[in-house]
C-alpha positions in Angstrom: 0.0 0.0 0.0 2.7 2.5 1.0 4.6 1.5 -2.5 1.7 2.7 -4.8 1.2 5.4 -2.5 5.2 6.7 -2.9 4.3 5.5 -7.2 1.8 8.1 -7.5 3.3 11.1 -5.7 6.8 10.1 -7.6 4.5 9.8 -11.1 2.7 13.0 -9.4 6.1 14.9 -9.0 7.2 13.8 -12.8 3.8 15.3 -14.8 4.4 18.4 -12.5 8.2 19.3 -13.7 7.7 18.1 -17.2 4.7 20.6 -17.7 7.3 23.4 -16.4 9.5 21.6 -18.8 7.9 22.5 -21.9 9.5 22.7 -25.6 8.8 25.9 -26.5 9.7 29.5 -24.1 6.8 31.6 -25.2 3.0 31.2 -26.9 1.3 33.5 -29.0 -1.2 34.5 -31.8 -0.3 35.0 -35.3 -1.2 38.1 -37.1 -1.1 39.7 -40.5 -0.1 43.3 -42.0 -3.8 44.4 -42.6 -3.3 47.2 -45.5 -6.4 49.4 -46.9 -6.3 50.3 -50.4 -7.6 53.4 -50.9 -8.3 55.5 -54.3 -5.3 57.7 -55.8 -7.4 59.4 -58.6 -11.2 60.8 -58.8 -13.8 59.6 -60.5 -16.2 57.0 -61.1 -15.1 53.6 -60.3 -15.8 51.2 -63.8 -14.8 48.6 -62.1 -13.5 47.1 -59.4 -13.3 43.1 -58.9 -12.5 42.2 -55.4 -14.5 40.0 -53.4 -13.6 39.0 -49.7 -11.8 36.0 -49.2 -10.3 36.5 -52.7 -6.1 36.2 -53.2 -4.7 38.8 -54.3 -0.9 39.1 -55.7 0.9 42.4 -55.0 1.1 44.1 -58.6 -3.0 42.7 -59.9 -4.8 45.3 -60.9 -8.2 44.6 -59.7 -9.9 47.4 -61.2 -9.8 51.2 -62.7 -11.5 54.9 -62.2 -13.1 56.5 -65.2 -10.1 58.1 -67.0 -11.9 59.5 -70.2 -10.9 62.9 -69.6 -7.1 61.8 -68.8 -7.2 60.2 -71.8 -8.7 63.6 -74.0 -5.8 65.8 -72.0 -3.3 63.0 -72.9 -4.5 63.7 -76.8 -4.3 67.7 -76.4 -1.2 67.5 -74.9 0.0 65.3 -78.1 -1.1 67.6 -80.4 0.5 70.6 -78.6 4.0 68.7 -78.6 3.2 68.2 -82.7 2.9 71.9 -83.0 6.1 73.0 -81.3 8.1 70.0 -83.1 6.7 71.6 -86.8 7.7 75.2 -85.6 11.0 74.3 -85.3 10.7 71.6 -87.9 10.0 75.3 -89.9 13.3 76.9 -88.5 15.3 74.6 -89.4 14.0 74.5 -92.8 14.1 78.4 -93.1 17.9 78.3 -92.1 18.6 75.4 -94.1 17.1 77.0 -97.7 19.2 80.4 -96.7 22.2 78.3 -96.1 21.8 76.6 -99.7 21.1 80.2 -101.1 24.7 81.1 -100.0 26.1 78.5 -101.5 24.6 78.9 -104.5 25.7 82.6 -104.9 29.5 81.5 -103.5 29.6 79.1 -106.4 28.2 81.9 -108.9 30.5 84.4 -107.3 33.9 81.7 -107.8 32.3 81.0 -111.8 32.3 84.9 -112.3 35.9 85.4 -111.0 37.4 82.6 -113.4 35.3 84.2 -116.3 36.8 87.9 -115.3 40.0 86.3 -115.2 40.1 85.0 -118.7 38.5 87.8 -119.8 41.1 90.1 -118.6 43.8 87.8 -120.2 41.3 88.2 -123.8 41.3 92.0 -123.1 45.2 92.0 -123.1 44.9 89.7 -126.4 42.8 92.3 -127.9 40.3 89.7 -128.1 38.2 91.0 -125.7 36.6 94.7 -125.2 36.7 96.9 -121.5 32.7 96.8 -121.5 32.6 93.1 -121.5 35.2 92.8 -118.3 33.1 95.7 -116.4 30.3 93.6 -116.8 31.5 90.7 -115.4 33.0 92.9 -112.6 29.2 94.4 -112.0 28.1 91.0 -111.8 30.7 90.0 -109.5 29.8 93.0 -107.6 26.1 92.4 -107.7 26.4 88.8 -106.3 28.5 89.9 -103.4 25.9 92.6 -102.2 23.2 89.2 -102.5 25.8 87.1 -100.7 25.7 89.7 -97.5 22.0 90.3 -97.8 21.5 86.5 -97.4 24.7 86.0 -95.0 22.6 88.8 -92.7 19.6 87.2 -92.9 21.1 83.8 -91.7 22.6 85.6 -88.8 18.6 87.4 -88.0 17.4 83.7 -88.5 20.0 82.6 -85.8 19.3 84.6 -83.8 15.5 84.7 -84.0 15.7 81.1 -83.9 17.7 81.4 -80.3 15.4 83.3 -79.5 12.0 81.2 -80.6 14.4 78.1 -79.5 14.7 78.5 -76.3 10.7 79.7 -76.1 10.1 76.5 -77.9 12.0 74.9 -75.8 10.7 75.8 -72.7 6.8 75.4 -74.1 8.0 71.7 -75.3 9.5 70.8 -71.5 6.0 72.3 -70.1 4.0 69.5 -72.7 6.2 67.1 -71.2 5.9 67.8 -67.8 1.8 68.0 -67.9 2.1 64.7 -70.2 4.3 62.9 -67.1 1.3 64.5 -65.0 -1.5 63.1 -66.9 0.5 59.8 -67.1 1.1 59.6 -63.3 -3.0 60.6 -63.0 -3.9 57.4 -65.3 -1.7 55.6 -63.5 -3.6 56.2 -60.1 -6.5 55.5 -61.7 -5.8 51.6 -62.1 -6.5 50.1 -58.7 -3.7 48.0 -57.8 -3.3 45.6 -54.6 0.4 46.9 -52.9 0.4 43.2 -51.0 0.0 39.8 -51.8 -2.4 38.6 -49.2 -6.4 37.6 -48.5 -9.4 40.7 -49.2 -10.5 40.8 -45.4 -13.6 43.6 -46.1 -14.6 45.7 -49.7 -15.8 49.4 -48.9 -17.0 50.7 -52.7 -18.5 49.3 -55.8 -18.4 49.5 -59.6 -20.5 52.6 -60.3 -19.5 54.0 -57.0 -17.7 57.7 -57.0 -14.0 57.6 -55.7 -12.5 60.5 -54.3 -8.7 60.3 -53.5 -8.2 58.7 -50.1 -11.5 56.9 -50.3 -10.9 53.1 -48.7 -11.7 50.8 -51.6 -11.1 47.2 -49.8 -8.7 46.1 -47.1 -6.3 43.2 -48.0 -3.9 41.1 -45.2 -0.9 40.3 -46.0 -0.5 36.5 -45.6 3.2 36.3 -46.8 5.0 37.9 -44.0 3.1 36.5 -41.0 4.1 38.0 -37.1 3.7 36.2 -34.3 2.5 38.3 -31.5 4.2 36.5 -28.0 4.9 37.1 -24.8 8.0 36.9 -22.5 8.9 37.0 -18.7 11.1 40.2 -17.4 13.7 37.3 -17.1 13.8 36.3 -20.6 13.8 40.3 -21.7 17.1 40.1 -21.0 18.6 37.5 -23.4 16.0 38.4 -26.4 17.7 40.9 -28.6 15.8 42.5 -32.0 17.0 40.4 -35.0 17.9 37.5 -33.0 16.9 33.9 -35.1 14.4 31.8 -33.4 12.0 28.9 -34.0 8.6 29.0 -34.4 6.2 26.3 -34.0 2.6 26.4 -35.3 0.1 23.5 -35.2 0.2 21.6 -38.3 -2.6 19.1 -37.0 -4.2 17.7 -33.6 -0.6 15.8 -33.0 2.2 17.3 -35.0 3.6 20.9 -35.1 6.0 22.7 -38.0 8.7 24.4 -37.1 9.2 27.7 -39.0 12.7 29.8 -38.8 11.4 33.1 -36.9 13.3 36.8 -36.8 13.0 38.9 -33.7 11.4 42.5 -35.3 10.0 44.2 -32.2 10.5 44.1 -28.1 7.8 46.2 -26.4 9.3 48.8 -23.9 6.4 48.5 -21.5 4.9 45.4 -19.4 1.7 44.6 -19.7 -0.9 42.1 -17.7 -0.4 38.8 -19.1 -3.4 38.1 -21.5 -5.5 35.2 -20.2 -5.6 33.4 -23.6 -1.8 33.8 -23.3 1.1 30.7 -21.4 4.0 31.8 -20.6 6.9 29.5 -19.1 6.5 30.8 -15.8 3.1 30.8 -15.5 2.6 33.1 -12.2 4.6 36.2 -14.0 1.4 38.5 -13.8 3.9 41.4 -15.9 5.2 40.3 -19.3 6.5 42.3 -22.3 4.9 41.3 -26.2 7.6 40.5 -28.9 6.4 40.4 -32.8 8.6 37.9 -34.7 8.7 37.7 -38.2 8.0 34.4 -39.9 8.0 33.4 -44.0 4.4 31.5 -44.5 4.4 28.9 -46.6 0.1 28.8 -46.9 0.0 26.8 -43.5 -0.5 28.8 -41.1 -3.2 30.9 -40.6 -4.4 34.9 -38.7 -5.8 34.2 -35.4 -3.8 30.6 -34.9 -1.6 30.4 -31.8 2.1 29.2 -32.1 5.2 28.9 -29.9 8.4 30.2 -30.1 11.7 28.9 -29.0 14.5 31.8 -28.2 
């Protein structure tokens, strides 16, 4: 009788340390980044196909604003940048037909002089008179006066074309700039999930009018999963942020997975220790929360609880 008796308090005695013995140092509840997607542009929402529970991958565009009149500015602004490209187009021409004049009336100029030469060479042969070198002179003379007139105008051109360069110039950078404005507007009109994760709620519908900053749907971030746990003042002390851990989650009623786990946040301020929460020493009343970050890989779920070993 006394043997079973000492059996029991021994077996008694055994339960007792292996429950303080447990595997893991801390328990807690997984959570997700919980991101709202609001509207960037205005207008009337033409679609928008999000339902909750739905997957989303960071990058889908799940829907758009009405961008009709984005689209008409985008046009306008086309057009515009046309115009300032054929006015210079036209400068250049302009410069480049004065340019050919001069060369032209060089060339004349160069035939005249060979012609006056052999003319004077005739005259001195007596096969030539004085009124027909004059004349060639004249000529010569004549071409020059049309060689400066054109030479001047090429400089006016220059400089008028400086002048309507540089305006162009500055009304073509001013097209571009509204056209990279318009361009950024379309582009907040697609609605694009940020996150890959699960639609938790949907705030707006198709026909719906979106103002920016108007919450369209919220979306959780299932990839990068924290688990929200919570340690003694004594183990404060040897938990440092970034510090590798292992996580455990439940995989099924018998088996757990362990996950690799990153230490991203220590609270700086004790707190009551939740009632839904173990800790290994179970009469700390104080304990401080730690988030650590773990890579899901679909298995574990929000709201599930897990254990961490430090």
């Amino acid at each position: 009788m006394y043997k079973l008796f000492y059996l029991l308090i021994g077996a008694a005695v055994f339960v007792g340390c292996s429950s303080k013995d447990n595997d893991y140092d801390a328990s807690g509840v997984f959570e997700t980044t919980e991101v709202i997607v609001s509207a960037k542009g205005q207008g009337e929402i033409m679609s928008l196909n999000v339902e909750e529970g739905q997957n989303v991958k960071a990058g889908d565009q799940l829907g758009y604003i009405d961008m009709t009149q984005l689209d008409l500015k985008k046009q306008q602004l086309a057009a515009s940048k046309a115009q300032v490209q054929a006015n210079r187009s036209a400068i250049d021409s302009h410069i480049l037909d004065l340019s050919k004049q001069v060369a032209s009336i060089k060339q004349q100029i160069a035939n005249q002089q060979r012609e006056l030469h052999r003319y004077q060479g005739l005259l001195k042969d007596g096969a030539a008179t004085q009124k027909q070198v004059d004349d060639i002179k004249y000529q010569i003379s004549v071409l020059q006066k049309q060689l400066a007139a054109t030479q001047e105008q090429i400089d006016s051109s220059n400089r008028s074309f400086r002048e309507q360069g540089a305006g162009l110039e500055a009304q073509s950078t001013g097209v571009d700039a509204q056209s990279a404005q318009v361009d950024d507007q379309i582009n907040n009109s697609k609605i694009i999930s940020p996150v890959s994760g699960v639609v938790l709620s949907k705030y707006a519908e198709q026909g719906e009018y979106a103002v920016p900053g108007r919450a369209l749907f919220k979306v959780s971030n299932i990839t990068d999963m924290k688990l929200r746990a919570y340690i003694t003042a004594d183990q404060l002390t040897t938990v440092r942020l970034g510090q590798k851990v292992t996580v455990y989650a439940d995989q099924d009623k018998k088996n757990r997975k362990a996950y690799k786990g990153v230490v991203t946040w220590i609270s700086d301020k004790a707190e009551f220790t939740p009632k839904t929460i173990q800790t290994r020493d179970e009469r700390a009343n104080l304990v401080y929360a730690v988030k650590i970050s773990v890579k899901n890989d679909g298995l574990i779920k929000r709201g599930m609880y897990g254990d961490v070993k430090f």
